[in-house]
C-alpha positions as CSV (number, residue, x, y, z in Angstrom):
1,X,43.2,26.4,-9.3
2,X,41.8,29.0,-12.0
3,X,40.7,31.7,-10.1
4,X,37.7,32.5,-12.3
5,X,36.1,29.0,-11.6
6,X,32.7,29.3,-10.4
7,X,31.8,27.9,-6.8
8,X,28.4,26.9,-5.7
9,X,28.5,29.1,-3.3
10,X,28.2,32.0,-5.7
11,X,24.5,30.7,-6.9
12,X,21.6,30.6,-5.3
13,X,20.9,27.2,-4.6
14,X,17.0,26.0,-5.4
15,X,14.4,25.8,-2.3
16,X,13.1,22.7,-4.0
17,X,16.6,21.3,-4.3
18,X,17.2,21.7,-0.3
19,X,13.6,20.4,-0.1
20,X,14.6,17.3,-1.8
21,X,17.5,16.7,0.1
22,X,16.1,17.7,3.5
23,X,13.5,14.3,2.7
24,X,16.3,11.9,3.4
25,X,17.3,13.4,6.6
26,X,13.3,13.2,7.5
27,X,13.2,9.9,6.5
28,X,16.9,8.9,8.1
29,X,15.3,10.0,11.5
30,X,11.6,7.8,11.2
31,X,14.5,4.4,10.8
32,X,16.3,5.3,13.7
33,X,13.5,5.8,15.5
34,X,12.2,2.4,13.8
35,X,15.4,0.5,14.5
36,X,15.4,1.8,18.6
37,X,11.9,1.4,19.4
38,X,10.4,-1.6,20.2
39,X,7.8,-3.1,18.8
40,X,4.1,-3.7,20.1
41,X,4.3,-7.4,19.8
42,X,0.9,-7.9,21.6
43,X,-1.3,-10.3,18.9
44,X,-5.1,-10.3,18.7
45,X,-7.0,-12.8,19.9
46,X,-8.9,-13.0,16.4
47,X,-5.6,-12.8,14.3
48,X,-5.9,-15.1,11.6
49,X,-2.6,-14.3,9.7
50,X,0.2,-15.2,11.9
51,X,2.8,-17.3,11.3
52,X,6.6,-17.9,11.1
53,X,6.8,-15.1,8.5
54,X,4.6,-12.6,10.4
55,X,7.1,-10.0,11.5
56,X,9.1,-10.0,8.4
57,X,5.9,-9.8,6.1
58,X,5.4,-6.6,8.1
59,X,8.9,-4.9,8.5
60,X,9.2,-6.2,4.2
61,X,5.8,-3.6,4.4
62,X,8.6,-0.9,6.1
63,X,10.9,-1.3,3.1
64,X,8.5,-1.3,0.6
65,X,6.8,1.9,1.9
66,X,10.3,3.5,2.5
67,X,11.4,3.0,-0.8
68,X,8.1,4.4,-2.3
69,X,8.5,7.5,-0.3
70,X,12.1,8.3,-1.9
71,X,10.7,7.4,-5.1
72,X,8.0,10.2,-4.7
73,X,7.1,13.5,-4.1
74,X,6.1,13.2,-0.2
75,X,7.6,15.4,1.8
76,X,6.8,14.6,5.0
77,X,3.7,11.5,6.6
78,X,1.6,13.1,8.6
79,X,-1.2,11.2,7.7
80,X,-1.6,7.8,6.9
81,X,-4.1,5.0,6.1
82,X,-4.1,1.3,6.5
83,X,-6.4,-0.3,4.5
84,X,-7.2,-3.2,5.4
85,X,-5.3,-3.0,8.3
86,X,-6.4,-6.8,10.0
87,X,-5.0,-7.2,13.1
88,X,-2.3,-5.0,12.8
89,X,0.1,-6.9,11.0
90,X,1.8,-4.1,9.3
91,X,0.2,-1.2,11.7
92,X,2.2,-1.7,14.2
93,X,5.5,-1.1,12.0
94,X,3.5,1.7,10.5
95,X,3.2,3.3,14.0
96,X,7.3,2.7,15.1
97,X,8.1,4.6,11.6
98,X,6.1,6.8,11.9
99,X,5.4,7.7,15.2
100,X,4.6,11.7,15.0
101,X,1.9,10.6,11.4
102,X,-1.6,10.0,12.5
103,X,-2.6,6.5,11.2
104,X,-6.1,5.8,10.9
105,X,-7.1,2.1,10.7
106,X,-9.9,0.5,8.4
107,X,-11.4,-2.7,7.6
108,X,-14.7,-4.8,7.8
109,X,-13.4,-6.5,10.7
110,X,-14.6,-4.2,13.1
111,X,-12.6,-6.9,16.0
112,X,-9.1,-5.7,13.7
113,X,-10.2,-1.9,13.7
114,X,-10.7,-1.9,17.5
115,X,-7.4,-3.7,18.2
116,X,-5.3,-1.5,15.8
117,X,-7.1,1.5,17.8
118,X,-7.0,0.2,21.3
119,X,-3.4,-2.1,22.0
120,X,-1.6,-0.7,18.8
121,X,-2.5,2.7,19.0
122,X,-4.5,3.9,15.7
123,X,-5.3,7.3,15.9
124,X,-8.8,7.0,14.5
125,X,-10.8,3.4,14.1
126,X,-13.0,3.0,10.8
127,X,-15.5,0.3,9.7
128,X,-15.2,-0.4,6.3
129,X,-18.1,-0.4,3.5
130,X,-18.4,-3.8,1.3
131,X,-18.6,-1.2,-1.3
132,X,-15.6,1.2,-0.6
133,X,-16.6,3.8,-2.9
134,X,-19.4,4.6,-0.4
135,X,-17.1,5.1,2.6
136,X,-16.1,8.8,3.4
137,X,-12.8,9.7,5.1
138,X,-11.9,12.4,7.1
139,X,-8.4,13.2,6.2
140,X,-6.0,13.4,3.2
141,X,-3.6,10.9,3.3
142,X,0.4,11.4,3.1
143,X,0.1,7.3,2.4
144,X,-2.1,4.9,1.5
145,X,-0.7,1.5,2.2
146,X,-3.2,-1.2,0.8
147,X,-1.8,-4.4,1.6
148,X,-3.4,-7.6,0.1
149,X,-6.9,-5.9,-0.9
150,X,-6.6,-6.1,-4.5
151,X,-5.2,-9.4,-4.5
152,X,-8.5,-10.3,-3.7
153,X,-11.0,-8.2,-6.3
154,X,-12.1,-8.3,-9.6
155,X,-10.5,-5.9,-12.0
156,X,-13.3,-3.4,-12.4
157,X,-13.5,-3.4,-8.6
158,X,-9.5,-2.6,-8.4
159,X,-9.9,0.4,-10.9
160,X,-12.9,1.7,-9.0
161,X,-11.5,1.8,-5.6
162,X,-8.3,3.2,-7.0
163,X,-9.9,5.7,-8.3
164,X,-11.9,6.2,-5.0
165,X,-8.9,6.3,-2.8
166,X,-7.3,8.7,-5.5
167,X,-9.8,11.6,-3.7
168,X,-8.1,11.5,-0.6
169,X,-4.9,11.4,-1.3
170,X,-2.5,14.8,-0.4
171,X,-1.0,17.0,-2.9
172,X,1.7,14.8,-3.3
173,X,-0.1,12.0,-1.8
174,X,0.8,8.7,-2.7
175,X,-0.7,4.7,-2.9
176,X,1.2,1.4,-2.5
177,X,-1.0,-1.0,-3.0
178,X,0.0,-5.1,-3.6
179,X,-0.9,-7.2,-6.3
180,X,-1.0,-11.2,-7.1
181,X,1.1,-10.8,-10.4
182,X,2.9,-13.5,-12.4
183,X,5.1,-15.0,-9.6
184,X,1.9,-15.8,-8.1
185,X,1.1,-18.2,-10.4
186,X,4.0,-20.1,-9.6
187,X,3.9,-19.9,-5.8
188,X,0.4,-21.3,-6.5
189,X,1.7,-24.5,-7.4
190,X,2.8,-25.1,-4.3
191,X,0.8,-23.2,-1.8
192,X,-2.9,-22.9,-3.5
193,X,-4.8,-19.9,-3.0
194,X,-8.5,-21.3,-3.6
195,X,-9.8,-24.6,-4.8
196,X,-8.6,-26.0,-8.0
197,X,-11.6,-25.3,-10.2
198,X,-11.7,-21.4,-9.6
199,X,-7.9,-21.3,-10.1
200,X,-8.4,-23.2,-13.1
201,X,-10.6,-20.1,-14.2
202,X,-8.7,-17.5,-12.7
203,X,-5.3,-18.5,-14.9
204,X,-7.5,-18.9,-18.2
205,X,-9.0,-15.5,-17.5
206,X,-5.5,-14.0,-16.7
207,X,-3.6,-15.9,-20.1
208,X,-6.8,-14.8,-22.2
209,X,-6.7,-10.9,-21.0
210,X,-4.2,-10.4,-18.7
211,X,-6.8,-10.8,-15.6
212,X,-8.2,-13.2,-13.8
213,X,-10.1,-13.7,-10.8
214,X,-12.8,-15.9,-9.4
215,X,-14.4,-15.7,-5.9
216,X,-14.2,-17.9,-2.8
217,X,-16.6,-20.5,-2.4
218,X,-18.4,-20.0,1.4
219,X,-16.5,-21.9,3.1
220,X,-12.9,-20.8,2.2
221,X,-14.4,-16.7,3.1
222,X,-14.4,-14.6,6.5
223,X,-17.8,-15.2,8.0
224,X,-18.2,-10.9,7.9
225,X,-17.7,-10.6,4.2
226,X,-20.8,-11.2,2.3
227,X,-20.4,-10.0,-1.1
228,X,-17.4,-10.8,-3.9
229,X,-14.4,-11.9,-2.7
230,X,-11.7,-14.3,-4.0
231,X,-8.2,-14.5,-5.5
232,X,-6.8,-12.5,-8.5
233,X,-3.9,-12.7,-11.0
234,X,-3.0,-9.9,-12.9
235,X,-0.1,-8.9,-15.3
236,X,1.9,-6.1,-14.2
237,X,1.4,-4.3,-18.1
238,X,-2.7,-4.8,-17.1
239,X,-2.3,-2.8,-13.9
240,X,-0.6,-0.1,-15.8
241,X,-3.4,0.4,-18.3
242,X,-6.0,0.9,-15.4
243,X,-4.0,3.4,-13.6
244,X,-3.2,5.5,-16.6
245,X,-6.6,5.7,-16.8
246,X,-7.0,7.1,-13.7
247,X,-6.9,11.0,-14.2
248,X,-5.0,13.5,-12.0
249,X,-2.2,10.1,-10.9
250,X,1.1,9.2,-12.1
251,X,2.7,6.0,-11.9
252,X,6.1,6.6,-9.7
253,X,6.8,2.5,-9.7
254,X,5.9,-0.8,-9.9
255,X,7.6,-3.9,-8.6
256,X,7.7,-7.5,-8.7
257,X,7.6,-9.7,-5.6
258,X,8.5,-6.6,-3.6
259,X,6.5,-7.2,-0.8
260,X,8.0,-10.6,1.5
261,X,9.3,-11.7,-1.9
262,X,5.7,-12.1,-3.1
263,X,3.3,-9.5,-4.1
264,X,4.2,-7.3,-6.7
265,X,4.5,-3.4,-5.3
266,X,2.5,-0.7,-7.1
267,X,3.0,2.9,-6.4
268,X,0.9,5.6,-8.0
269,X,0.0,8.9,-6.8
270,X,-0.2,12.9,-6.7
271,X,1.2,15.0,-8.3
272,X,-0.8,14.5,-11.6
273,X,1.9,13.1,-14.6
274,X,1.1,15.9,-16.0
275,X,0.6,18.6,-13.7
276,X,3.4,21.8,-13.7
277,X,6.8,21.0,-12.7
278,X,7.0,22.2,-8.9
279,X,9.9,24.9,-8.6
């Protein structure tokens, strides 16, 4: 061996390189915790979503949000939201992951909120706004997990609450949020998401600009949702556009039929695309 050949041990290693590194032994230690704890299988009396596929839709929601994290700048989730959280279909894998992060819980199904607070273990419970730019939160988040919201709002509603959400995000903060993208309109062949006519309009909307969406008629909506509410279909290039428009986010990734092998997975969050490098 030349003797003169330098050794990493003769350099100063970077703070943010052990940083970096020490993120995989945090997040190592939250699936082993995962993997040996069980889970709060207790179901709500009120929960509407369950099915065959109702545990794996949620621990797909663990892999999805664990493959964000390494993709980001998150160093370690102390604080989380779940929005909307339902009945605790993914909460209650957010809470074995996570179990030292305090995970608030919000929706306008105030029955869902107190569930996810009282049997699953929600630090804090919070009713929703119709409007969600008027709702105030306490905390910064670590993560946002918004599962299946904006598969269900228009697109100027998406950017807004985006943009909303944006404000309480952590300095290196981040969103995964799900959206109906072009799979979608292939799964609705077989399973449809709303009556024929709106999905007719919905796919016009979405070959014509990229977006569609169209709201539920009465009867096919929750009975504590009075305002717009339907199905979307977006392109994945669309979503893009309304993100970079977003100031003080970057786009870390975005993913098709990531989520239970059908919503597309977008992540965005802080720090800024263009802010300093850190270290």
């Amino acid at each position: 061996m030349n003797a003169q050949c330098p050794s990493l041990a003769d350099h100063v290693v970077s703070k943010n390189w052990s940083d970096r590194t020490s993120r995989f032994q945090y997040i190592e230690r939250c699936l082993d915790h995962y993997y040996k704890t069980p889970l709060n299988r207790e179901l709500s009396p009120h929960e509407t979503m369950f099915n065959e596929w109702y545990l794996e839709v949620g621990h797909s929601a663990v892999q999805v949000i664990v493959n964000a994290y390494l993709s980001s700048y998150v160093h370690r989730v102390n604080t989380v939201l779940d929005l909307p959280c339902g009945h605790g279909r993914v909460l209650r894998h957010l809470i074995t992951l996570f179990p030292e992060a305090r995970i608030h819980a919000c929706d306008l199904d105030r029955s869902g909120v107190d569930f996810c607070r009282d049997v699953l273990g929600a630090a804090e419970a919070i009713y929703s706004n119709e409007e969600l730019s008027d709702l105030q939160f306490s905390a910064q988040y670590d993560l946002i997990w918004i599962g299946s919201l904006f598969t269900h709002t228009s697109r100027p509603v998406m950017k807004r609450w985006l943009e909303h959400l944006s404000k309480y995000l952590s300095s290196t903060g981040i969103i995964v949020a799900t959206i109906h993208g072009r799979w979608c309109e292939v799964v609705a062949q077989l399973h449809p998401y709303v009556n024929e006519q709106a999905w007719d309009g919905i796919v016009r909307d979405y070959r014509e600009s990229g977006y569609g969406f169209r709201d539920y008629e009465q009867a096919e909506n929750h009975e504590y949702i009075a305002g717009s509410y339907g199905v979307s279909l977006s392109r994945g290039s669309e979503i893009v556009k309304d993100i970079e428009s977003i100031p003080g986010l970057r786009l870390y990734s975005y993913t098709e039929r990531a989520w239970a092998d059908h919503q597309d997975v977008i992540v965005l969050g802080r720090p800024a695309y263009d802010a300093a490098a850190n270290g």
